[in-house]
Every structure is written in structure tokens, then in C-alpha cells.
C-alpha positions in Angstrom: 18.9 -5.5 -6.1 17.8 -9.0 -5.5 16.3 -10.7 -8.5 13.7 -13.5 -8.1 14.5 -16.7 -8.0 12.0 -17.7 -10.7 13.3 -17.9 -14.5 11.8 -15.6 -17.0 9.3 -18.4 -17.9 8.4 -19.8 -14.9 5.2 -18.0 -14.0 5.2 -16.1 -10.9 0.8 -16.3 -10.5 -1.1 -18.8 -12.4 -4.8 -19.5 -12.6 -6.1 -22.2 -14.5 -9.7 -22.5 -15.4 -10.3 -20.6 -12.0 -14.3 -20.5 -10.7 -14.4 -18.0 -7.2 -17.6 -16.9 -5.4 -18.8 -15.9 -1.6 -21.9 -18.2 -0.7 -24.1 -19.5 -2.6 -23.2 -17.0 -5.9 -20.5 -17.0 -7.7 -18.7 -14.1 -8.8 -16.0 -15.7 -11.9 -15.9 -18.8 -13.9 -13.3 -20.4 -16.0 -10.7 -17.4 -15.2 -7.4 -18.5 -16.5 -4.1 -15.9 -16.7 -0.4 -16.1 -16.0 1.9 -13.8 -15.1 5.5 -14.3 -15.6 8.6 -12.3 -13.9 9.3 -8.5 -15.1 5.6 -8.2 -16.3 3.0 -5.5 -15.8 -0.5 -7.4 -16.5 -3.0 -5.4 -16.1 -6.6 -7.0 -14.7 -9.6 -4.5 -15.8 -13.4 -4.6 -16.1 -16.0 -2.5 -14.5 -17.2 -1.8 -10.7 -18.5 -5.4 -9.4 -16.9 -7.2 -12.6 -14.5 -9.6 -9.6 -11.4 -7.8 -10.0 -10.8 -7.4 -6.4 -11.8 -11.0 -6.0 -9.2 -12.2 -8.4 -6.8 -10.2 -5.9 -8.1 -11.8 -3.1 -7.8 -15.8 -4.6 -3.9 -14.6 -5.4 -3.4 -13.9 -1.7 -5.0 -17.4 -0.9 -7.7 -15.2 1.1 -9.9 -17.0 -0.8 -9.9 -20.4 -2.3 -11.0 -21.3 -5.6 -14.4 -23.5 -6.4 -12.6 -24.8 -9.4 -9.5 -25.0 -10.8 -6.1 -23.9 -9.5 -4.5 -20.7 -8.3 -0.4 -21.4 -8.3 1.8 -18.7 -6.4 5.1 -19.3 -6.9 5.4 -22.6 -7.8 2.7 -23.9 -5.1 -0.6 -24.9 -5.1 -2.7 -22.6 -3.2 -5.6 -24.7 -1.9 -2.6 -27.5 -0.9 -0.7 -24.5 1.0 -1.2 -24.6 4.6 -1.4 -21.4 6.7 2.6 -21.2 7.6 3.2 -21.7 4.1 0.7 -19.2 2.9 2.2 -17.3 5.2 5.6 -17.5 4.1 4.0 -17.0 0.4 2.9 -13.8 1.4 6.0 -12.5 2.3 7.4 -12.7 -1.1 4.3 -10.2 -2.4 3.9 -7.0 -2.0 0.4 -5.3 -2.0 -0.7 -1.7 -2.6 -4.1 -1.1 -0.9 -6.8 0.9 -2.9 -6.9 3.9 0.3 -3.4 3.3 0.9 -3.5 2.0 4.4 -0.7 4.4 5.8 -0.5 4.0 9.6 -1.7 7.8 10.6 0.5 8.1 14.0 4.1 7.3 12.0 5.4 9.2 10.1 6.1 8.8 6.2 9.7 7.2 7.1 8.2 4.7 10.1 5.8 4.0 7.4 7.7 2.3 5.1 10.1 1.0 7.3 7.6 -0.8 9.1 7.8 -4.3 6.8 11.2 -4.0 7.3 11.0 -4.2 11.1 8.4 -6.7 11.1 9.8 -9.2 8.5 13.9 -8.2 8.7 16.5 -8.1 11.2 18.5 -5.2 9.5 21.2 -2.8 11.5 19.7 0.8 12.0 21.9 1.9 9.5 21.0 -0.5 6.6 17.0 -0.2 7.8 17.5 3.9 7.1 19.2 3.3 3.6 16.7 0.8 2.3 13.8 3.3 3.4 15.3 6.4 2.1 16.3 4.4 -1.3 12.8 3.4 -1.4 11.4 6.7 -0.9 13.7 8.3 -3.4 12.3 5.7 -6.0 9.3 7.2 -5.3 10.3 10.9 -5.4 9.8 11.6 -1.7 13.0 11.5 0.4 12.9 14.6 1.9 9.5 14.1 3.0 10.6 11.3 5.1 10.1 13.3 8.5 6.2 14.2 7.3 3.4 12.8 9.3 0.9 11.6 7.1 -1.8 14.1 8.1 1.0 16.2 6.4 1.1 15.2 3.2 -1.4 15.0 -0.4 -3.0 12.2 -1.6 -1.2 11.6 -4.2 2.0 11.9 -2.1 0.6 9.3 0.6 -0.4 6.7 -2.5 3.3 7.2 -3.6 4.4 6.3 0.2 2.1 3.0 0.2 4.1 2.1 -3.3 7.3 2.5 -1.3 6.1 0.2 1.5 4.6 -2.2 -0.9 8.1 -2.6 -2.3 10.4 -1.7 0.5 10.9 -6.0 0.9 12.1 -5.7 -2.7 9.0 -8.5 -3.6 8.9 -10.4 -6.4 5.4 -10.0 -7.2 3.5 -6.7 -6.1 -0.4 -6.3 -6.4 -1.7 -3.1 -6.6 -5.6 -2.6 -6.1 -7.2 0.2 -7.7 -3.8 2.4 -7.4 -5.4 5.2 -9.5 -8.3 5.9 -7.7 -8.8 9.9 -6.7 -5.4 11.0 -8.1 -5.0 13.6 -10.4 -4.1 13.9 -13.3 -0.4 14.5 -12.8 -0.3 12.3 -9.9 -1.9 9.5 -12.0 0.8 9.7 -14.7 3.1 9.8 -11.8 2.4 6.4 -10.2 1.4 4.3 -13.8 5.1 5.7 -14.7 6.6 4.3 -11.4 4.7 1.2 -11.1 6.4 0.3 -14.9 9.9 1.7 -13.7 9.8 -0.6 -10.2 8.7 -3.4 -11.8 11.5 -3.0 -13.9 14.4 -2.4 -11.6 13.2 -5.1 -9.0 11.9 -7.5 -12.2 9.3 -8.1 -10.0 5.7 -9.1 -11.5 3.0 -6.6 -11.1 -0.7 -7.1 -11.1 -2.4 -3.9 -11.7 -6.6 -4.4 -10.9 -8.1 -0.8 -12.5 -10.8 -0.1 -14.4 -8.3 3.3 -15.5 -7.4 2.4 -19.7 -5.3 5.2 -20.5 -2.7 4.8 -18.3 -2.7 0.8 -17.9 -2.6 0.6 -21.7 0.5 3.0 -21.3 2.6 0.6 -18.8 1.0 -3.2 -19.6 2.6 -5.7 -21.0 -0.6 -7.8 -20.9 -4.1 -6.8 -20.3 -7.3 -9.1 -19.1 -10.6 -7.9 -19.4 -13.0 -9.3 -16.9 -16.8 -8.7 -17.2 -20.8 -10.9 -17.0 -18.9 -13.5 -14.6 -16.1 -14.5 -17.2 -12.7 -13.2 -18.7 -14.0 -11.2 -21.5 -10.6 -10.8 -23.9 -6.8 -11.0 -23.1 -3.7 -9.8 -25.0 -1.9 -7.1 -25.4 -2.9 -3.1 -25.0 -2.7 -3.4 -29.0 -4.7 -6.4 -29.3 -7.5 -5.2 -27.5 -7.8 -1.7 -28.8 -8.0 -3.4 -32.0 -10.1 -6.0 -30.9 -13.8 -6.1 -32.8 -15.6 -7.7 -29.8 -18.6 -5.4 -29.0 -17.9 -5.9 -25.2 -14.7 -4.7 -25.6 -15.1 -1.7 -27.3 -17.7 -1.1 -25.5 -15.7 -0.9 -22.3 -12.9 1.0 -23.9 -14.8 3.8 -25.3 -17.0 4.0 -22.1 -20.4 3.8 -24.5 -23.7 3.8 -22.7 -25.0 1.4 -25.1 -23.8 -2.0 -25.6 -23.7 -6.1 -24.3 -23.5 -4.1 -21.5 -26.3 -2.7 -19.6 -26.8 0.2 -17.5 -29.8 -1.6 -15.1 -28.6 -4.5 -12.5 -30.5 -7.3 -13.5 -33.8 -8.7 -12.3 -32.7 -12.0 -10.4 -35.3 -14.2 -8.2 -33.7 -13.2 -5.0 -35.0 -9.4 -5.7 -38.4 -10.6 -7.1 -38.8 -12.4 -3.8 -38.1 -9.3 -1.7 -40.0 -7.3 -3.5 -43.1 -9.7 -2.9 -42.1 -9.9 0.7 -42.4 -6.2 1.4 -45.4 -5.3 -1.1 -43.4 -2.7 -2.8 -44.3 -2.3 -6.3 
């Protein structure tokens, strides 16, 4: 396997003191994490905390207000598009539905990267896949079509594809969504045991605690437009911060609250269309 080139302490994704928004609002301020080669972080906080926004300033598709997002060593907002680019070939990403191409089949699939990316002999294209898709439990279902196959067989596909280029850092966005129970404990226990034979980095954005406690090495907690608490699975099960616990044990009551909150913008629509 190739290893990357990074040493153990050289951090593979950076942010320091990180502010990101669309507009005129903005989402997160003063975000700052690191993740180093080998590690599972995983990046949690509830629907519309930012988490897919910190995914998207990782992949430079969006630049930071403040601070500094480094990928690999470089500076994203200094990156231009070529090497951004190139950047992005070194990252793997596992899309929250997937993403599977619907007219190849499961081996064409994941082979795909390879194709586009690789100039590999038919021979050494078929072993990668297949080694791949053994990782991942589904060798013989190489021939499938997609319409062919369960959910939780296609999400295990997409993790073969996201790693097929053997990456050294691999995001995975919401990769516990719809599973079930078996098929959950399936893919947390491969995304631990690929980022361990690739000692690739892996970013993990869930809002799922049982199972990202069970594979993290480190765990942010994202929430009310800030990081809330880092450290970890241990830290922050033990941690006495109210937000925190409330978010662990899933309370209804808590710092935080059930109703959106009353901003200007919605006061001014509502006076603009007499609703009361």
C-alpha cells in the first residue's frame, strides 16, 4: 500500500481560527481543528450546526472569511485552481446519497477514478477494484448493476470508490444516514479498518454518537455558530458542559432549543405579508 508522504505529526487538514459563511450570514466562527495522518476525527453537531460547511472549506469549495484552512501543507485561499486541483486528487470523498453512477455497474463504479486519474494496464485496473471491493466485502457483487443492489451495499461501493486512489485523507459526509443497524456497524467498522491499512486521515461529519465514539480518535462538537468541545470520545462523554450533554443524550431541554430563533429578517417578512 502506499503510505502518505506526510510524517505522523505533520497535519494532513488544518484550520486555524477559521470564520466560513454564504452571503451576508455566517455559518462558523473561530473553528480551529487538525487532523494528523492515521486519524479518525470525527466532526458532529446537529442538522444546520455547519458540518457540511466545514467539508466544503476542506475541499477549498469554499474559502474562509477568517483564518486559514491548510491541506496538505498548502494554504488554501493561496492555492490556485490547478493546484486545488491537484489537492483534490490526494482526498477521497464519500457523498452523503452515495453518488453511484446508475448505468455502470458496481465494478465500473469504482473503477471509474482509476480511469479518470490513472493510466493502469487492464490487468492492474481489475486487481485494484476487486481488492477494493473485497475491503469492502463485495467482490462478487462486482457484475451488479446498482439498481441491483441494497442500500447499504451501494454506501459500501461509494467507500470503495472513495478509496480506490488509495487517498491520504478521505471525507465522509453523513456516511450513516438510512442504514441499518447492521449495516451501520458495518461501515463505522470499515471506515476505522481503511483508515488503518491506507494510514490515511479520515474526517467523519455525523450527527450518529454511538458509532463515531466507537471508531474516533478525536471528536469536535460543532453547535450556536462555534466549536462547542473537542477531545477525545472519553473526554466528551465525561465532559460537564450542559451543551454537551445535552447533545449526547439527545434531551429536549437544554442551551439548546427546539424553536429556530426570531431574527429581523423573519420579523420583516412577516410585516411584509400581514401574517400574524
Amino acid at each position: 500500500m502506499r503510505k502518505p508522504p506526510l510524517n505522523s505529526n505533520q497535519p494532513v487538514l488544518h484550520l486555524d481560527d477559521v470564520s466560513l459563511g454564504y452571503g451576508d450570514f455566517t455559518v462558523l466562527r473561530n473553528i480551529s481543528l487538525t487532523v494528523l495522518p492515521g486519524q479518525v476525527v470525527a466532526m458532529m453537531g446537529g442538522s444546520g450546526s455547519g458540518k457540511t460547511t466545514l467539508l466544503r472549506a476542506a475541499t477549498g469549495q469554499l474559502m474562509a472569511r477568517h483564518g486559514t484552512v491548510t491541506l496538505f501543507g498548502q494554504n488554501l485561499s493561496h492555492t490556485d485552481q490547478s493546484g486545488l486541483q491537484s489537492l483534490r486528487q490526494r482526498m477521497g470523498v464519500l457523498f452523503q446519497q452515495g453518488a453511484l453512477f446508475t448505468d455502470l455497474n458496481v465494478f465500473e463504479n469504482v473503477a471509474f477514478p482509476l480511469r479518470e486519474h490513472l493510466k493502469l494496464s487492464t490487468k492492474q485496473l481489475g486487481q485494484r477494484v476487486l481488492e477494493k471491493l473485497a475491503a469492502v466485502g463485495l467482490r462478487a457483487a462486482a457484475h451488479l448493476k446498482v439498481a441491483e443492489i441494497s442500500g447499504g451495499m451501494a454506501r459500501r461501493v461509494a467507500l470503495a470508490r472513495a478509496v480506490v486512489l488509495e487517498p491520504e485523507l478521505v471525507l465522509y459526509d453523513e456516511p450513516f444516514a438510512g442504514l441499518d443497524p447492521i449495516s451501520l456497524g458495518v461501515t463505522a467498522r470499515l471506515i476505522r479498518s481503511l483508515s488503518d491499512r491506507l494510514g490515511c486521515a479520515s474526517v467523519v461529519i455525523t450527527h450518529d454518537i454511538a458509532e463515531s465514539f466507537a471508531i474516533a480518535d478525536e471528536v469536535y462538537l460543532v453547535g450556536q455558530g462555534e466549536l462547542k468541545a473537542q477531545g477525545t470520545p472519553a473526554t466528551l462523554g465525561a465532559s460537564p458542559d450542559p451543551y454537551v450533554q445535552q447533545f449526547l443524550r439527545g434531551d429536549a431541554d437544554g442551551p439548546v432549543a427546539f424553536d429556530y430563533p426570531v431574527t429581523p429578517a423573519f420579523e420583516a417578512w412577516l410585516a411584509r405579508t400581514g401574517i400574524q
